[in-house]
C-alpha positions in Angstrom: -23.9 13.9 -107.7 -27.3 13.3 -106.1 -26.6 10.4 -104.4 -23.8 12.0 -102.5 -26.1 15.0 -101.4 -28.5 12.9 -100.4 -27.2 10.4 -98.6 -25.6 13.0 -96.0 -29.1 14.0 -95.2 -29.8 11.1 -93.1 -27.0 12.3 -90.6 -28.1 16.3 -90.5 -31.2 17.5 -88.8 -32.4 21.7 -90.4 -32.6 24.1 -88.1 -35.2 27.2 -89.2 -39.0 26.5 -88.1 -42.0 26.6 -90.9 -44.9 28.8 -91.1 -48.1 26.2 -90.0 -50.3 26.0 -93.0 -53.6 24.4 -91.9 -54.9 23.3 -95.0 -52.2 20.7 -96.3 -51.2 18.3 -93.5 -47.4 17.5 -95.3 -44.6 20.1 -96.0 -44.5 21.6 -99.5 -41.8 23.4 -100.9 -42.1 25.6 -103.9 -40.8 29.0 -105.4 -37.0 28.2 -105.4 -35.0 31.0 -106.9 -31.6 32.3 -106.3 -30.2 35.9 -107.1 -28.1 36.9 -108.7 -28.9 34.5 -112.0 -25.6 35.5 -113.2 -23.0 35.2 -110.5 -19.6 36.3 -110.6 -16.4 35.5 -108.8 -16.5 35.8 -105.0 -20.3 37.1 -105.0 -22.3 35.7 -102.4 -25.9 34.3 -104.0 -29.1 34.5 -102.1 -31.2 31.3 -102.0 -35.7 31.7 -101.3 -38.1 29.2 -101.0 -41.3 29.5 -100.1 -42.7 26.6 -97.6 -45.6 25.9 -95.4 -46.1 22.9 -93.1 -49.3 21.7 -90.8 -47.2 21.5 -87.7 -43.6 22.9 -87.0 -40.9 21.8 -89.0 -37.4 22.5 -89.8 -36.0 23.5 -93.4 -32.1 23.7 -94.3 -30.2 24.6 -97.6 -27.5 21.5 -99.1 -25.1 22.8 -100.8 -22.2 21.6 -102.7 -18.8 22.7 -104.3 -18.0 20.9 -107.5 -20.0 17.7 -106.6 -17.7 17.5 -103.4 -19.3 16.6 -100.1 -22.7 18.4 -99.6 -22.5 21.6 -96.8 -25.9 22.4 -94.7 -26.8 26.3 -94.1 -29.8 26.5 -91.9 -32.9 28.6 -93.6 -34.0 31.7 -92.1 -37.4 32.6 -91.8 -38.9 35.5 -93.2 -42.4 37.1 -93.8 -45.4 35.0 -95.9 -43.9 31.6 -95.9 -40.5 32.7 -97.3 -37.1 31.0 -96.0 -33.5 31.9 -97.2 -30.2 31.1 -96.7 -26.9 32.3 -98.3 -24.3 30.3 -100.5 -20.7 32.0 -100.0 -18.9 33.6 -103.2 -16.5 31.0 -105.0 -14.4 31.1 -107.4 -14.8 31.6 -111.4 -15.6 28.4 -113.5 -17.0 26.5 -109.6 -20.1 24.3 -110.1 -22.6 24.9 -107.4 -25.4 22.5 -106.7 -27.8 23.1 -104.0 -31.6 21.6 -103.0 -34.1 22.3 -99.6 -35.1 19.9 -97.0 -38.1 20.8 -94.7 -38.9 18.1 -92.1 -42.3 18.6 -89.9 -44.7 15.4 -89.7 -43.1 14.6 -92.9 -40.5 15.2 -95.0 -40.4 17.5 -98.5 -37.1 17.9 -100.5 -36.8 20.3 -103.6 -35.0 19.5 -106.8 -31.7 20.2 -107.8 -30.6 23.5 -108.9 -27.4 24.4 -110.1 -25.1 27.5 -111.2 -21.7 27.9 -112.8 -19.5 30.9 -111.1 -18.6 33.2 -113.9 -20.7 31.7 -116.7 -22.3 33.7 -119.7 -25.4 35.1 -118.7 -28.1 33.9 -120.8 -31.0 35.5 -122.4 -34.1 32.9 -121.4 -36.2 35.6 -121.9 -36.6 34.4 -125.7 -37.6 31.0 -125.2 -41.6 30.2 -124.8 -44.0 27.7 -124.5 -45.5 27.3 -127.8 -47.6 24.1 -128.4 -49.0 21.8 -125.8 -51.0 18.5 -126.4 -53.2 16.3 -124.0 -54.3 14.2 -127.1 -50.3 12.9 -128.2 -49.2 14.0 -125.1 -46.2 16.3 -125.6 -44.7 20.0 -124.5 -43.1 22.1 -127.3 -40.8 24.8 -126.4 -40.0 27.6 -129.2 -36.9 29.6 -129.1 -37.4 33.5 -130.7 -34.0 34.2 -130.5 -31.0 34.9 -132.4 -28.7 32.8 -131.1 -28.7 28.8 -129.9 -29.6 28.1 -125.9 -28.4 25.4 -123.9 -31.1 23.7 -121.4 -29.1 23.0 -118.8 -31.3 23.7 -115.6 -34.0 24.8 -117.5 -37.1 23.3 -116.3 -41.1 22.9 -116.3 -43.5 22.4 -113.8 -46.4 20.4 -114.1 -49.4 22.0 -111.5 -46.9 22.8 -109.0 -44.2 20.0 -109.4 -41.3 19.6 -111.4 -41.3 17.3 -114.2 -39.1 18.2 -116.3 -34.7 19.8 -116.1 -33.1 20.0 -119.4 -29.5 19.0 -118.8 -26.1 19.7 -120.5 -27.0 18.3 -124.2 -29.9 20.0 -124.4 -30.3 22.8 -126.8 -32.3 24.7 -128.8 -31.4 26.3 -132.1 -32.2 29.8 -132.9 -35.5 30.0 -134.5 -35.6 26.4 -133.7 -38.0 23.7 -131.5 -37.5 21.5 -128.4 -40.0 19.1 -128.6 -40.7 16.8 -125.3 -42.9 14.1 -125.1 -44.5 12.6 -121.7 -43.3 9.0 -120.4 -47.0 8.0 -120.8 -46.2 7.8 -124.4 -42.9 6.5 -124.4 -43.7 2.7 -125.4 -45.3 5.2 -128.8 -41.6 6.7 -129.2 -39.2 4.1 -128.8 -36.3 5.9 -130.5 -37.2 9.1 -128.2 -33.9 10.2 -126.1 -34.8 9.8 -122.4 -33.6 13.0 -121.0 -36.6 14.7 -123.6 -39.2 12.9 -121.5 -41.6 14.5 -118.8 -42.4 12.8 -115.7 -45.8 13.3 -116.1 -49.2 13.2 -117.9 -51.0 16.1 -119.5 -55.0 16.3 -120.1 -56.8 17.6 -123.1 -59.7 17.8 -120.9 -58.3 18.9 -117.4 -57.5 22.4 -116.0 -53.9 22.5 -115.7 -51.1 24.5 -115.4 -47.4 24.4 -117.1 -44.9 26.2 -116.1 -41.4 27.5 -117.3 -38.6 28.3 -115.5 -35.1 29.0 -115.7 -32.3 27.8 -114.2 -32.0 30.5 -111.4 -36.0 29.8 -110.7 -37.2 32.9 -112.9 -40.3 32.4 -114.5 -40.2 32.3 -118.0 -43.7 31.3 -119.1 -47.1 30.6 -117.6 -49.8 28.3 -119.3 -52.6 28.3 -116.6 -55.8 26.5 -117.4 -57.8 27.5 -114.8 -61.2 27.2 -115.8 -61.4 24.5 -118.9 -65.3 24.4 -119.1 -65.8 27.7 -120.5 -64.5 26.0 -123.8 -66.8 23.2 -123.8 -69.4 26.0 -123.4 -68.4 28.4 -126.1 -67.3 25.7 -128.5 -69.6 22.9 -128.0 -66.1 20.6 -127.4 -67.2 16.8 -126.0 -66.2 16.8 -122.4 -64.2 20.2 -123.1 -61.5 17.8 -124.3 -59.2 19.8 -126.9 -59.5 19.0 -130.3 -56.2 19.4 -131.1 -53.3 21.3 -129.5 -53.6 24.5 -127.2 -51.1 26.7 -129.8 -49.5 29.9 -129.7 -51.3 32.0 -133.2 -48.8 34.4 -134.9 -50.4 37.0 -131.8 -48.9 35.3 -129.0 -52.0 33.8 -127.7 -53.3 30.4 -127.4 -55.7 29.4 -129.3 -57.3 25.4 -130.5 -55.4 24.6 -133.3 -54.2 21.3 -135.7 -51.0 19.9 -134.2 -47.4 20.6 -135.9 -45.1 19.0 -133.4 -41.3 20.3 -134.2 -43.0 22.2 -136.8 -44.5 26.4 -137.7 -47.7 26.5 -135.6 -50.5 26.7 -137.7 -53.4 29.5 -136.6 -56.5 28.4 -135.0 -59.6 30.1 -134.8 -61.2 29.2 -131.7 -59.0 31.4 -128.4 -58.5 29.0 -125.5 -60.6 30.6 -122.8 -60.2 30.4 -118.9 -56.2 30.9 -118.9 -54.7 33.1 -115.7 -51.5 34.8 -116.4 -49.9 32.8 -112.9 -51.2 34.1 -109.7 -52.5 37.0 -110.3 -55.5 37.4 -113.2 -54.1 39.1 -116.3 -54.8 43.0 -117.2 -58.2 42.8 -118.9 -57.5 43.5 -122.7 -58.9 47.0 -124.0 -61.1 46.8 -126.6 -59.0 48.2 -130.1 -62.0 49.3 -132.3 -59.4 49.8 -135.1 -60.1 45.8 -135.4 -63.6 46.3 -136.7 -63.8 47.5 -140.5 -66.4 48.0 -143.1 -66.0 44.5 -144.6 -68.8 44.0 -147.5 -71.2 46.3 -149.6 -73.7 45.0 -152.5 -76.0 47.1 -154.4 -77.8 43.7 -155.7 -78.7 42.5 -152.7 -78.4 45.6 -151.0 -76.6 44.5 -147.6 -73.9 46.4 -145.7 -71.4 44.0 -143.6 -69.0 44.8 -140.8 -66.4 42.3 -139.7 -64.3 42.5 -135.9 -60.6 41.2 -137.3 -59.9 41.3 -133.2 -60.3 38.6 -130.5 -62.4 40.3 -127.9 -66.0 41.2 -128.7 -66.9 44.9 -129.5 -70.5 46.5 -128.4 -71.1 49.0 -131.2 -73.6 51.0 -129.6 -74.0 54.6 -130.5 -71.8 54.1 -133.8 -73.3 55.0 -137.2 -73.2 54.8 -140.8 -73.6 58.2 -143.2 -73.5 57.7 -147.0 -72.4 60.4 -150.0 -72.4 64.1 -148.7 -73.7 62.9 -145.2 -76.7 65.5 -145.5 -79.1 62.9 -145.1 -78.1 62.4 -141.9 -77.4 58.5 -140.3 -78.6 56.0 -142.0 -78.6 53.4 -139.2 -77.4 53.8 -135.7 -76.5 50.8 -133.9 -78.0 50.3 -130.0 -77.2 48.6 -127.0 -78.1 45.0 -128.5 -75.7 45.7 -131.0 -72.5 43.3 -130.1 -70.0 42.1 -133.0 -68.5 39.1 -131.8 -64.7 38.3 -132.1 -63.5 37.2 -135.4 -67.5 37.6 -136.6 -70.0 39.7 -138.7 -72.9 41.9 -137.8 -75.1 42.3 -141.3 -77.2 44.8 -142.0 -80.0 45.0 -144.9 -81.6 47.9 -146.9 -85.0 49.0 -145.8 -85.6 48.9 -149.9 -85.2 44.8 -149.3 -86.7 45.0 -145.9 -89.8 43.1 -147.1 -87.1 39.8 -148.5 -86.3 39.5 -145.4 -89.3 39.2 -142.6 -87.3 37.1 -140.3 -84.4 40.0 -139.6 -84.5 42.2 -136.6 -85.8 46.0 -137.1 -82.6 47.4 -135.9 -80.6 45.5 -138.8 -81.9 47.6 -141.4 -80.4 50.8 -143.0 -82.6 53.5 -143.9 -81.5 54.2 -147.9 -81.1 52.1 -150.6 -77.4 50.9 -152.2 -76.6 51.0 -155.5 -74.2 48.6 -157.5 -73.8 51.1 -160.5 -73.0 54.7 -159.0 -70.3 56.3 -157.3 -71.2 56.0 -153.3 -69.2 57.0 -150.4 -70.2 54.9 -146.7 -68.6 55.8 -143.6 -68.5 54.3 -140.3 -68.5 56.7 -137.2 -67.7 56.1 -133.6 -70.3 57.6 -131.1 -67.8 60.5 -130.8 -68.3 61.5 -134.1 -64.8 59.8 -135.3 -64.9 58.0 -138.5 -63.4 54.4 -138.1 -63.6 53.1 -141.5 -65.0 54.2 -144.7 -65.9 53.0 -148.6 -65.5 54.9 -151.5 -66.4 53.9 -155.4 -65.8 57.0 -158.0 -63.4 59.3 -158.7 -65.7 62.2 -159.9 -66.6 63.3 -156.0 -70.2 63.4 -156.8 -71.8 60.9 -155.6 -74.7 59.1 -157.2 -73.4 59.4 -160.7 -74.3 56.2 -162.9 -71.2 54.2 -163.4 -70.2 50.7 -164.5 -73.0 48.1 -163.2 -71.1 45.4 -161.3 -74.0 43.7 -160.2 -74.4 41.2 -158.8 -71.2 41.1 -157.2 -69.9 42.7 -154.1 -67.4 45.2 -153.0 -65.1 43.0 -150.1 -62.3 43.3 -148.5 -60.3 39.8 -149.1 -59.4 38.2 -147.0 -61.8 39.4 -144.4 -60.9 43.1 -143.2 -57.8 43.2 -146.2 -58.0 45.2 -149.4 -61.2 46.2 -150.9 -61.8 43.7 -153.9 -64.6 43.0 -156.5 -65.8 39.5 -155.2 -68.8 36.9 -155.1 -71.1 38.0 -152.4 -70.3 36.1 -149.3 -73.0 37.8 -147.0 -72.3 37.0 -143.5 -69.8 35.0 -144.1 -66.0 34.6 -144.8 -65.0 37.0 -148.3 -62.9 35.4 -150.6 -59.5 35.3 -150.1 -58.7 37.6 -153.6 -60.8 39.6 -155.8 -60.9 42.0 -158.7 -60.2 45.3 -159.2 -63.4 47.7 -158.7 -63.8 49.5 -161.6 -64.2 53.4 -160.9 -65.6 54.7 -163.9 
């Protein structure tokens, strides 16, 4: 079918005049969509591009009607760069094919789209990019859905250019993986179907930008590297080159992580920083202080832990601890140097123990002790006077009553910011993932 459409482009000259762009001296053509995405019998479909040029040039829509001979509709030109033109309504079950041609100075075509009059509108919206590799070199698509998708028309962009148009015997099973691999590695896959192969690299240690589209030219999903070194910086990464995988965790965001090609993503710990959501910067996250948690107390050692279970880091100033009956007053009140990181630990020590410990900061200790034998109540407040999280050992409701001793262990959530547990002390550090009961009596 492409080789008929193109080879009447050599006898047809567009007609519509491109916006000058004076920082690219070719013609680019990007932005293809049509509307409507699911087009019914006789309804007319609208067809946008976005293209800029040097110097003046031409652009014209090739259409064509069940691979018959391809039909030219001049483009018209519109506001910021964007040209259209209109297909006519056809019957149900007709197979459309279109592409753009821009000639200034020189000459730009666009890929193939195509769309099936009366078809089954399909739900893309489940489908995701889910694991991408610079290392091995491959794309992994995810499908969240209920139901299996067909590819066809489906297709990625690598920076800007397509590389990759799933066609008719491409699927992808409900719950299930596509998993392509670049032609850079072919020679490594020899067995690899060729229509599951990008035309293009992919960096571990580049900015770049993948993109997902469906057939129509509706954005599906965005990976957008925009500034890789931020990674090298935060997770001291060799040239900033990926360990592993960029990988989708259980939360939906991409994160360093052990590849599992065709396989359940496994979570990483480290977020990938310096992504854009597209174009335009993504909504800066809120901070959710319902992430950070009382996470360890020990009366032997006499330390209080907190632990942020969240990915952005939370300042803690103005929040403060209370123990028992709170008549005491605060026992520590954290100030503007307070910071827990994501996924991290602020610790803080009893002034009883103040002297074992010479080398910790003045604002880090508590001012009462911590028992490991007697009932004890510690609350964490917000600034507002809020409590966030708090502790309780004893069922009597008086607090400082002897009890069980269960020195020298600690009372810890486990995993980290789970169920309160009786656990080895693990100060500053990750808790054990179980524990024992704590004994209230």
């Amino acid at each position: 079918m492409k080789k008929i459409l193109f080879a009447a482009l050599a006898l047809i000259v567009a007609m519509a005049s491109c916006v000058k762009d004076p920082m690219y001296p070719g013609v680019t053509i990007s932005n293809v969509k049509y509307t409507p995405t699911a087009v019914q019998a006789n309804e007319s479909v609208t067809v946008t591009a976005e293209i800029t040029s040097f110097n003046e040039c031409t652009a014209s829509l090739f259409y064509s009607i069940n691979e018959e001979r391809s039909i030219e509709v001049p483009m018209i030109e519109g506001t910021d760069n964007l040209f259209k033109a209109v297909i006519p309504g056809q019957p149900n079950d007709t197979r459309v094919a279109f592409f753009i041609v821009a000639t200034g100075e020189l000459e730009a075509s666009s890929p193939t789209m195509e769309y099936v009059v009366g078809a089954v509108a399909v739900d893309y919206t489940v489908l995701r990019l889910n694991e991408l590799n610079g290392n091995d070199k491959f794309i992994e698509i995810y499908n969240t859905g209920v139901d299996p998708i067909n590819l066809n028309g489906v297709y990625i962009e690598k920076d800007g250019t397509q590389n990759w148009v799933g066609d008719n015997t491409v699927s992808i099973a409900a719950g299930g993986y596509l998993l392509l691999y670049s032609e850079d590695v072919a020679a490594d896959h020899p067995d690899y179907p060729a229509n599951l192969l990008f035309h293009s690299g992919l960096s571990a240690k580049k900015n770049v930008r993948i993109q997902f589209f469906s057939p129509a030219g509706v954005s599906i999903d965005d990976f957008n590297l925009t500034n890789i070194d931020l990674n090298g910086a935060a997770y001291g990464y060799s040239g900033n080159q990926a360990p592993a995988s960029y990988s989708r965790n259980a939360d939906g965001k991409w994160y360093y992580a052990d590849a599992t090609p065709n396989a359940v993503n496994v979570d990483g710990a480290n977020l990938v920083l310096g992504l854009e959501g597209g174009d335009v910067p993504p909504t800066p996250e809120v901070p959710d202080y319902t992430n950070l948690v009382l996470n360890e107390l020990n009366g032997t050692d006499k330390f209080i832990e907190f632990y942020n279970k969240g990915n952005l880091d939370l300042p803690m100033e103005g929040m403060y601890i209370m123990k028992d009956d709170y008549v005491a007053g605060a026992t520590w009140t954290a100030d503007a140097s307070i910071v827990i990181p994501a996924h991290g630990y602020v610790l803080l020590y009893s002034g009883d123990v103040q002297a074992d410990h010479p080398e910790w900061a003045e604002n880090l200790f508590f001012n009462s002790g911590l028992s490991s034998k007697k009932t004890v109540r510690i609350t964490l407040f917000m600034p507002d006077g809020t409590v966030r999280d708090e502790f309780t050992r004893g069922t009597t409701g008086e607090w400082g009553q002897t009890i069980s001793d269960v020195k020298p262990q600690s009372y810890a959530r486990t995993p980290d910011g789970g169920d309160w547990k009786l656990t080895d002390a693990t100060p500053g550090a990750a808790n054990p993932a179980t524990g024992d009961d704590i004994p209230q009596e």
